[in-house]
C-alpha positions as CSV (number, residue, x, y, z in Angstrom):
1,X,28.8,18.1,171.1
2,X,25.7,16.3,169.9
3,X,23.2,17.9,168.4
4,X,19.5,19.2,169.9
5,X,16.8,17.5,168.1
6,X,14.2,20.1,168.5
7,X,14.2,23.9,169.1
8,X,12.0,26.3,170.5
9,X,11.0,29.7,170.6
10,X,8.7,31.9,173.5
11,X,9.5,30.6,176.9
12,X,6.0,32.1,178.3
13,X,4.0,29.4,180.4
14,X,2.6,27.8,177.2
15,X,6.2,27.6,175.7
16,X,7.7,26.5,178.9
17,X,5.3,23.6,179.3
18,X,5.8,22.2,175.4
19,X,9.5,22.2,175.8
20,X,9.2,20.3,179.0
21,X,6.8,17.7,177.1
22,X,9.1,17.1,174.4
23,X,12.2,16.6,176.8
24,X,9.8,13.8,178.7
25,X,8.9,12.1,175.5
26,X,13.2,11.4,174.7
27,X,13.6,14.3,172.3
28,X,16.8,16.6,173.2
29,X,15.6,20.6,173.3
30,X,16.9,23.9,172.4
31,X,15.4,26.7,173.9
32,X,15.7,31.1,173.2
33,X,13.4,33.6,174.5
34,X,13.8,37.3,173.6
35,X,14.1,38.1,177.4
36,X,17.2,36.6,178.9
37,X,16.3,36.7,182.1
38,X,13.3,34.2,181.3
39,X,15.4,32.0,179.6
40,X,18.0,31.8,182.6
41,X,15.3,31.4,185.3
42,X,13.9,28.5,183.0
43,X,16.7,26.5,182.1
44,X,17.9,26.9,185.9
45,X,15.1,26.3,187.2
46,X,12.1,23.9,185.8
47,X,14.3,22.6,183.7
48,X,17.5,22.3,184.9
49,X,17.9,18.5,184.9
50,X,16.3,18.2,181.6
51,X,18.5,17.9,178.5
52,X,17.6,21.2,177.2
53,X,20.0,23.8,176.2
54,X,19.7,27.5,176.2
55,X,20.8,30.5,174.0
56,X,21.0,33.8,174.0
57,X,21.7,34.6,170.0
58,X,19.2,33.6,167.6
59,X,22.6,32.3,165.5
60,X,23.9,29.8,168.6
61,X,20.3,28.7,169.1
62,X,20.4,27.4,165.7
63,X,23.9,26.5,165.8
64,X,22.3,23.8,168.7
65,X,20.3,21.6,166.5
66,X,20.7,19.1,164.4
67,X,19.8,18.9,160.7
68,X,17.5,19.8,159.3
69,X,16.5,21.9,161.7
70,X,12.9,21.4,163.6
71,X,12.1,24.6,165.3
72,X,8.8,25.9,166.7
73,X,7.7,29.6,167.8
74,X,5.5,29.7,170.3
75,X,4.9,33.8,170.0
76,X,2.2,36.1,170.2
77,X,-0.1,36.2,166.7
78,X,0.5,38.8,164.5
79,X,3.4,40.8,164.3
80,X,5.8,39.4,166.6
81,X,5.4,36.1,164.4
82,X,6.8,38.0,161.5
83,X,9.5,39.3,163.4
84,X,11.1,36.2,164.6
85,X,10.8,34.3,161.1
86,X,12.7,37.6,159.8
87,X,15.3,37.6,162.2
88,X,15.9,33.9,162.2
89,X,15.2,32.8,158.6
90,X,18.7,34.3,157.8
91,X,20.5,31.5,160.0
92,X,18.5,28.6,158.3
93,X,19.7,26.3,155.7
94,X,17.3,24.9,152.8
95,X,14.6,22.5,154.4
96,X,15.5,23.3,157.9
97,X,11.2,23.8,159.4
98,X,9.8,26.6,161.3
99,X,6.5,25.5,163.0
100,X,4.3,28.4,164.5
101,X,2.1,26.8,167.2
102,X,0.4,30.4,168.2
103,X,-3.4,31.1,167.8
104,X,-2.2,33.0,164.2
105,X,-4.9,33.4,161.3
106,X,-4.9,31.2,159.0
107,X,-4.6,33.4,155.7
108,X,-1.0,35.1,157.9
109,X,-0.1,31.1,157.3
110,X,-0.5,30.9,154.0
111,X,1.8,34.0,153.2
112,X,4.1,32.9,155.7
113,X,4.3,29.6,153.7
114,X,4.7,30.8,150.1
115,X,7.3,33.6,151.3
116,X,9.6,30.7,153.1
117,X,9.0,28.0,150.5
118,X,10.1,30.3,148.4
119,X,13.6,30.8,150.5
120,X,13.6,27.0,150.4
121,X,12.4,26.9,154.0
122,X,9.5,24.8,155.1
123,X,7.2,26.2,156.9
124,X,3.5,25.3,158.8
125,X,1.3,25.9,161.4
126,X,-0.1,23.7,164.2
127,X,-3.2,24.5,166.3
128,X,-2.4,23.9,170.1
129,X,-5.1,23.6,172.2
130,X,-5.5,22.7,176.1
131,X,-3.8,25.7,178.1
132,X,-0.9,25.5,180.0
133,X,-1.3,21.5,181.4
134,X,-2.2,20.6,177.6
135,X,1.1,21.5,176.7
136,X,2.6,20.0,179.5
137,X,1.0,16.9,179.6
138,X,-0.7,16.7,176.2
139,X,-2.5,18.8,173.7
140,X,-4.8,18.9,171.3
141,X,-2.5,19.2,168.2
142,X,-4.1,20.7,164.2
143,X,-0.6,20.6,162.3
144,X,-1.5,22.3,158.5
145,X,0.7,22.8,155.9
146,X,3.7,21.0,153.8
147,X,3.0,17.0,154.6
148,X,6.7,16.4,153.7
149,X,7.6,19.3,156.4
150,X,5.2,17.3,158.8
151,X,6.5,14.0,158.1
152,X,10.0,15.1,159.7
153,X,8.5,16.1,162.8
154,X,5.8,13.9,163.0
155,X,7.2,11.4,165.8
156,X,7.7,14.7,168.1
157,X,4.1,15.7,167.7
158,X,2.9,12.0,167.8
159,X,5.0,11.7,171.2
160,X,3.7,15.1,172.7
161,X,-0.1,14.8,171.9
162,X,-2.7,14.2,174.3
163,X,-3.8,10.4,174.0
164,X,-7.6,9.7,173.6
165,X,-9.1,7.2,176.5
166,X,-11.0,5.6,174.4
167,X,-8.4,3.8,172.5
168,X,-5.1,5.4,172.8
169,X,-5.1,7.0,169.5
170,X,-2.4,10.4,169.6
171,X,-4.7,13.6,168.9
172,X,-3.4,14.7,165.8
173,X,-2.8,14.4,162.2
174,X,-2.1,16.2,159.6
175,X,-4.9,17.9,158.3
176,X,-4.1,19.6,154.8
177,X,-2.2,21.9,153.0
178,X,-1.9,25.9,153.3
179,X,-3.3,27.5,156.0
180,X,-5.3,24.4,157.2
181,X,-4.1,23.8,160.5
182,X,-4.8,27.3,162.2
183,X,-8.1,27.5,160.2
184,X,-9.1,24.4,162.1
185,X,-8.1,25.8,165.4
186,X,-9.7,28.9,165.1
187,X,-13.1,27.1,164.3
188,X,-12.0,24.9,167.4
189,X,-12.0,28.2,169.6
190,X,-15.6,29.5,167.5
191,X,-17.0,26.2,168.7
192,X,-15.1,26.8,172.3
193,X,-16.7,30.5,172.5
194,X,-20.4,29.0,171.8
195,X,-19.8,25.9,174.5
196,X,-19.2,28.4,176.9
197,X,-21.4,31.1,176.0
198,X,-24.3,27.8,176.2
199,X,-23.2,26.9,179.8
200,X,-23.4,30.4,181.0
201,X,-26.8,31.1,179.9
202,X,-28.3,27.7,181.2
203,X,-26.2,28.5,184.9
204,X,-27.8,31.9,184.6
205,X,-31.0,30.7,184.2
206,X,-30.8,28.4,186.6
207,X,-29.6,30.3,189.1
208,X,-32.0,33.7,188.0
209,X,-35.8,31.5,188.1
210,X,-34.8,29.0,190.7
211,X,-32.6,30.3,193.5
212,X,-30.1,28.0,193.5
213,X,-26.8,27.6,195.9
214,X,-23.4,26.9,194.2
215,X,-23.4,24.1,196.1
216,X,-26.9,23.4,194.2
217,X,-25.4,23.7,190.7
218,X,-22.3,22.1,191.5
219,X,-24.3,19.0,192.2
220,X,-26.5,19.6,189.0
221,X,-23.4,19.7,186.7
222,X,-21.4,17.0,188.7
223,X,-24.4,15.0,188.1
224,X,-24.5,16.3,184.4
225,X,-20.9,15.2,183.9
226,X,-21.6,11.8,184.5
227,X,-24.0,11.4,180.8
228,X,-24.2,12.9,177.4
229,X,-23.0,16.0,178.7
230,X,-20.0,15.1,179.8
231,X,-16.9,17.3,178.8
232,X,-14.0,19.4,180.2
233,X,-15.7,22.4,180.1
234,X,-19.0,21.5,182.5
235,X,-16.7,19.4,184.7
236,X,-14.4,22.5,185.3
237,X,-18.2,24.2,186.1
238,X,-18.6,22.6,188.5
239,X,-15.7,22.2,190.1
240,X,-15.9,26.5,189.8
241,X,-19.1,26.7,192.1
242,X,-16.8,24.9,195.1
243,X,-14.5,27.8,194.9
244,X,-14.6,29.7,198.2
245,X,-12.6,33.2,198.1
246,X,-10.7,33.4,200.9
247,X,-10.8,36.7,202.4
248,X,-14.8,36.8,202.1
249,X,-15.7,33.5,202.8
250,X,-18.1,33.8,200.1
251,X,-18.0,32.1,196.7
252,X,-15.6,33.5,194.3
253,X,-17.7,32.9,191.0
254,X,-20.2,35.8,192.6
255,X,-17.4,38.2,193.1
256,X,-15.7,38.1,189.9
257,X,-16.5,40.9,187.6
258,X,-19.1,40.0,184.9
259,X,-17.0,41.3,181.8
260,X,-15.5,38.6,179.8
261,X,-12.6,38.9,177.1
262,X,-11.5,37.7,173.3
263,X,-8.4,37.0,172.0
264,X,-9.6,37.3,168.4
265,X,-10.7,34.0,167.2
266,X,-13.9,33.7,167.8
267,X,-14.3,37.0,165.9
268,X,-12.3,35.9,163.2
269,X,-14.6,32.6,162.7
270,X,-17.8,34.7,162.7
271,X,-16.2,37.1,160.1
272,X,-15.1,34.0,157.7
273,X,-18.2,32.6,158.1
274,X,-19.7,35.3,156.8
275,X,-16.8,35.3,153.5
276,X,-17.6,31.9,153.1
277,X,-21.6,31.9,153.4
278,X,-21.4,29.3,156.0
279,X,-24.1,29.8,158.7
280,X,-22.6,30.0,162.5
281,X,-25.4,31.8,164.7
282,X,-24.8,30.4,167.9
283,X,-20.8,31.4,167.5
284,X,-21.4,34.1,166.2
285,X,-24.0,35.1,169.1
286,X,-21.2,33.8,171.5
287,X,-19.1,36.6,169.8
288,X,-21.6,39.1,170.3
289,X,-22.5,38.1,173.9
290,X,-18.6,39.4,175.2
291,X,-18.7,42.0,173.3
292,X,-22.1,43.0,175.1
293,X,-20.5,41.9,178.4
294,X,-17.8,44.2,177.8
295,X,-20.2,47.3,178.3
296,X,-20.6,46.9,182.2
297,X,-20.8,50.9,183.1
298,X,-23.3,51.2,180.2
299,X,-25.2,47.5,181.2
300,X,-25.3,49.2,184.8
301,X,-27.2,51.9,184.0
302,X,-29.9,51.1,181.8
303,X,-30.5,48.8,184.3
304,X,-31.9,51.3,186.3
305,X,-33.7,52.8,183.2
306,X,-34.9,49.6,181.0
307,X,-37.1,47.0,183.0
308,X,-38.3,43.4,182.0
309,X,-40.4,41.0,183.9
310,X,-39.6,39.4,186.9
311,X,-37.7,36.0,186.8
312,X,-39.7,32.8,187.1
313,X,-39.8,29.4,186.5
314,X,-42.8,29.3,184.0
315,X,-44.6,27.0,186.6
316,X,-42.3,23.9,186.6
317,X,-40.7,22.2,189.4
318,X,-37.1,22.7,190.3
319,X,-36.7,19.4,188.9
320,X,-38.6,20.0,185.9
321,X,-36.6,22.9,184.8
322,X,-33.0,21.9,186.1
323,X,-34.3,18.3,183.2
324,X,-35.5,20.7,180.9
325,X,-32.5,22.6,181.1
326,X,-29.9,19.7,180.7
327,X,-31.4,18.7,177.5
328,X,-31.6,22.0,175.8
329,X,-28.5,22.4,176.6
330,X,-27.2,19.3,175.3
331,X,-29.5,20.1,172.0
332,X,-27.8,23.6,171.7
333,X,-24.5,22.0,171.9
334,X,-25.0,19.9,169.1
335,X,-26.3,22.9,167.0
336,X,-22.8,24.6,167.4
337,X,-21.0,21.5,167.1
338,X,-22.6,21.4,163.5
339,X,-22.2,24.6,162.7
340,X,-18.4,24.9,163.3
341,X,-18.4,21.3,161.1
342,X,-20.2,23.1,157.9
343,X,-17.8,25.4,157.8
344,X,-14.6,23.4,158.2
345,X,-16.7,21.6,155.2
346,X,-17.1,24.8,153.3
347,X,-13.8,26.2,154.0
348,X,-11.7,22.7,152.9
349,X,-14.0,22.9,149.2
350,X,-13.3,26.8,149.1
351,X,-8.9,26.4,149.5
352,X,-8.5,22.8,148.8
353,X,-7.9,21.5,152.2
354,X,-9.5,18.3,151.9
355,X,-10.6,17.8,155.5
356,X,-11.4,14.9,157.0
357,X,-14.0,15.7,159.6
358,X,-14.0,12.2,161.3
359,X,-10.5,12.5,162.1
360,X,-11.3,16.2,163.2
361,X,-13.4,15.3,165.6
362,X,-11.3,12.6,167.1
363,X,-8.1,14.7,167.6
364,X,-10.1,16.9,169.8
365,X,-11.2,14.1,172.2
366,X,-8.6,14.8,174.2
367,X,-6.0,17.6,175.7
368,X,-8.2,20.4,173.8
369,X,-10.4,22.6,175.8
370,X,-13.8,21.7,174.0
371,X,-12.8,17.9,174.5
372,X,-16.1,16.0,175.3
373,X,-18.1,12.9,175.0
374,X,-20.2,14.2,172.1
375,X,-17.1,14.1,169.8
376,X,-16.9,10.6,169.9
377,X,-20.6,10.6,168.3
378,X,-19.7,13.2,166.1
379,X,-16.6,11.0,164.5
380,X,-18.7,7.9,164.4
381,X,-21.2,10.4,162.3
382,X,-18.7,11.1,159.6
383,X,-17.4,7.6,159.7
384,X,-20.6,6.2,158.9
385,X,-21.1,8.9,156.0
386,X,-18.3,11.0,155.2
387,X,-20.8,13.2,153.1
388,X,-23.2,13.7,155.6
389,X,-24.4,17.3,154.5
390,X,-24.9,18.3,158.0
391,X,-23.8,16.6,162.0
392,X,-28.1,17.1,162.5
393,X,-28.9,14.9,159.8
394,X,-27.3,12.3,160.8
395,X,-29.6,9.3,162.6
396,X,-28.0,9.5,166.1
397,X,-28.1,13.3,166.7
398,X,-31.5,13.7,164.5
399,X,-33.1,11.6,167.1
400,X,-31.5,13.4,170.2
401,X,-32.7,16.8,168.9
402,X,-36.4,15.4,168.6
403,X,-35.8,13.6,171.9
404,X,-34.9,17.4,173.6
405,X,-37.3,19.5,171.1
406,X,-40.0,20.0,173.9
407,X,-37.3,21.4,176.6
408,X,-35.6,22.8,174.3
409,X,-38.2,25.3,173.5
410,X,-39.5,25.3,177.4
411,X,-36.5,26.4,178.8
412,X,-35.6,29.4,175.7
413,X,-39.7,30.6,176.5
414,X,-38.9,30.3,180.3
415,X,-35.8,32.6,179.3
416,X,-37.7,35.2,177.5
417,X,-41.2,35.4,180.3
418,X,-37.6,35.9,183.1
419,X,-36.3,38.4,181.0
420,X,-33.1,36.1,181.0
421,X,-31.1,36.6,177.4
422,X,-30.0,33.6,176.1
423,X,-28.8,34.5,172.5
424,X,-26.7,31.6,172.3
425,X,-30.0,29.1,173.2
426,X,-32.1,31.1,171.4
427,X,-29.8,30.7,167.8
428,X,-29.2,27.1,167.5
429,X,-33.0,26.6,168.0
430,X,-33.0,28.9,165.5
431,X,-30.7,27.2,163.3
432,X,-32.4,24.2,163.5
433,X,-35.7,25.4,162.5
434,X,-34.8,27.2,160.0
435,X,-32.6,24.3,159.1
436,X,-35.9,22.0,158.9
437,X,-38.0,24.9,157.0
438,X,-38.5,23.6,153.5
439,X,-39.7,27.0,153.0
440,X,-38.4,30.2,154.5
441,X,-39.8,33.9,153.9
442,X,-36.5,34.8,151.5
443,X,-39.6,35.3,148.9
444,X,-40.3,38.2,150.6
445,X,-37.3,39.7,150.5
446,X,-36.2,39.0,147.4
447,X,-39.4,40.8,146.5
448,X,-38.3,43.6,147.9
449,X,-35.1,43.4,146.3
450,X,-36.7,43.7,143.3
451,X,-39.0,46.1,143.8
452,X,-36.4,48.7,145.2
453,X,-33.6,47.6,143.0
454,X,-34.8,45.8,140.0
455,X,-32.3,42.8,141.5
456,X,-34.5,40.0,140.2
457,X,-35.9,37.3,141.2
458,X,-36.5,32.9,140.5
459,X,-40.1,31.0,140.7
460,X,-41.2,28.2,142.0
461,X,-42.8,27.4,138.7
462,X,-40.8,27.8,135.8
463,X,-37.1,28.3,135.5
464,X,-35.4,31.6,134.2
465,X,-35.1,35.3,136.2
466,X,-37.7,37.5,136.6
467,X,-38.5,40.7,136.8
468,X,-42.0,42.6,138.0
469,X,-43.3,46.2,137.8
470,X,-44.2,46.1,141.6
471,X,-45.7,49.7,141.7
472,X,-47.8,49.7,138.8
């Protein structure tokens, strides 16, 4: 019987759809879940005029492909990740390829790697990105690891990959070596967490100082969808603000609970930002924002113990504010977008990737969840000057920020007379500045490093390290 060209492993929704996407693209799939039932109900049901083939034993699902083998886990991070690549890895012949497409951290990848290569298996892992109809119908792929071990599946991936309108172009590409490809998805998801958290605090705003209907902000972020803003993630906002809930008759958006969860990797791009000494404020404040949501019974009652002013749109017009608003928006959003660049930058000097942010940029055009408009500017940015020490520098997005500098800071001050946090806002105008500040009070405190730790110090005047007897 002839031979399954590719093999997969997790037959959740995400795994489902992927196998489904290969099949449609002319490649012949294996398929084993851990749960037999799931992989019954699949194989009889979705797929069941498909060529795809089903196992219950780890040892007949790789006894269905061809060699060398091609097979992909798509598993829960972590442990369970481990667990499969122990139980299969002893059924695999020498260059056979196990590909994990979870959300796994990058440095698990790495040891996952050397332990394999060292069996004589290859091994790497691909960022997927666009939900359940990205894998369906084509994600956002990050593959990192051996380019020989990508090479022989590179046609599948190629195939599968969501297409960019612009000019066709797959969205993906090999990125680098090691742990390269998940390290690029998690900043993907830093950068996600931040687009969000931005879009929430400028519909709370919004919606706080000026009283507006859903049926108001969805026209405002239609409306917004058609320019510079324009991106999956504010045309699924306003599609949101249409939902009706059923059984109230009221709009569902108000009644769901204001408590929003993490799966990890935004935290885990704040926390290698912070090994790396790359600067990510607005992710990070993205991060800290859930977490914050997370503490509703506590949020509930200091609200009836803390009080701030009352909300107000600072003396604008609707119109004013809802302009103002678009534009700092759009300013903030460029903020993250650099700051989850930097540290791809930082990160591909500190482990050798060699990253090539253009190309970045452009495999996230399409299928991935922060897929948007801007991304197009940003790849032309590292096109024109691949050294470009930072996205704000360059001409394009320089001018834009001055362009949205005066609403910028109008609708964060607007923010703070409502009482309305907007952390997120409030840190890429913070970035920015301090991004522009030839000088920055770190004088100070490395003044008072010195004084209470003798931790030394450098002048502006003379080279060398220095010393002072503060208290005498």
């Amino acid at each position: 019987m002839q031979k399954q060209d590719f093999g997969l492993i997790g037959l959740g929704v995400i795994g489902q759809n992927f196998a489904l996407n290969v099949e449609d693209n002319g490649f012949a799939v294996a398929v084993y879940d851990i749960k037999e039932e799931t992989t019954k109900t699949f194989v009889q049901g979705k797929a069941s005029e498909k060529n795809v083939r089903a196992a219950y034993l780890l040892e007949d699902f790789v006894d269905l492909l061809q060699r060398p083998r091609r097979i992909m886990l798509l598993v829960p991070a972590g442990k369970p990740v481990d667990e499969v690549i122990k139980q299969l890895a002893p059924h695999l012949d020498k260059d056979d390829l196990i590909i994990d497409g979870g959300n796994s951290y990058f440095l698990d990848t790495q040891r996952r790697a050397s332990e394999l290569e060292a069996q004589g298996i290859n091994f790497f892992g691909i960022g997927v990105s666009g939900g359940a109809q990205g894998a369906r119908w084509g994600p956002s792929l990050m593959p990192g690891g051996s380019e020989g071990a990508y090479n022989n599946v590179e046609p599948i991936m190629t195939a599968v990959a969501a297409k960019a309108e612009e000019d066709g172009e797959p969205c993906v590409t090999y990125l680098g070596p090691g742990g390269s490809g998940h390290f690029v998805k998690m900043v993907h998801n830093g950068i996600e967490y931040a687009d969000m958290q931005l879009i929430a605090e400028t519909y709370d705003l919004l919606k706080r100082t000026l009283d507006l209907s859903v049926q108001e902000l969805h026209d405002i972020f239609a409306e917004w969808n058609q320019g510079d803003l324009s991106s999956f993630l504010i045309e699924i906002t306003a599609k949101i603000f249409t939902k009706i809930d059923e059984e109230t008759n009221k709009p569902l958006l108000d009644l769901i609970l204001d408590t929003a969860g993490q799966k990890g990797t935004g935290r885990w791009t704040s926390q290698i930002a912070l090994d790396l000494g790359s600067a990510i404020p607005t992710i990070t404040a993205a991060v800290d924002s859930r977490i914050i949501s997370s503490i509703k019974e506590e949020r509930a009652r200091a609200s009836n113990i803390l009080h701030g002013p009352q909300a107000n749109n600072s003396g604008a017009s609707k119109q004013e504010l809802i302009d103002a608003a678009r534009d700092a928006l759009y300013a903030s959003k460029i903020c993250a977008y650099a700051q989850g660049m930097d540290l791809l930058q930082t990160a591909s000097e500190e482990y050798n990737y060699d990253l090539n942010l253009a190309e970045i940029a452009k495999i996230w055009r399409a299928g991935c969840i922060i897929r948007a408009k801007l991304l197009n500017e940003i790849a032309n940015a590292y096109n024109r000057n691949p050294k470009l020490s930072n996205l704000i520098l360059d001409e394009k997005f320089e001018t834009a920020l001055q362009k949205s500098q005066d609403a910028w800071r109008f609708v964060i001050r607007t923010g703070i007379e409502s009482g309305v946090p907007m952390p997120a806002m409030s840190a890429s105008l913070a970035y920015y500045d301090a991004y522009r500040s030839e000088r920055l009070p770190a004088n100070l405190i490395q003044a008072q490093r010195d004084f209470f730790g003798a931790h030394q110090f450098e002048r502006v005047d003379k080279p060398g390290v220095f010393h002072a007897q503060w208290d005498v």
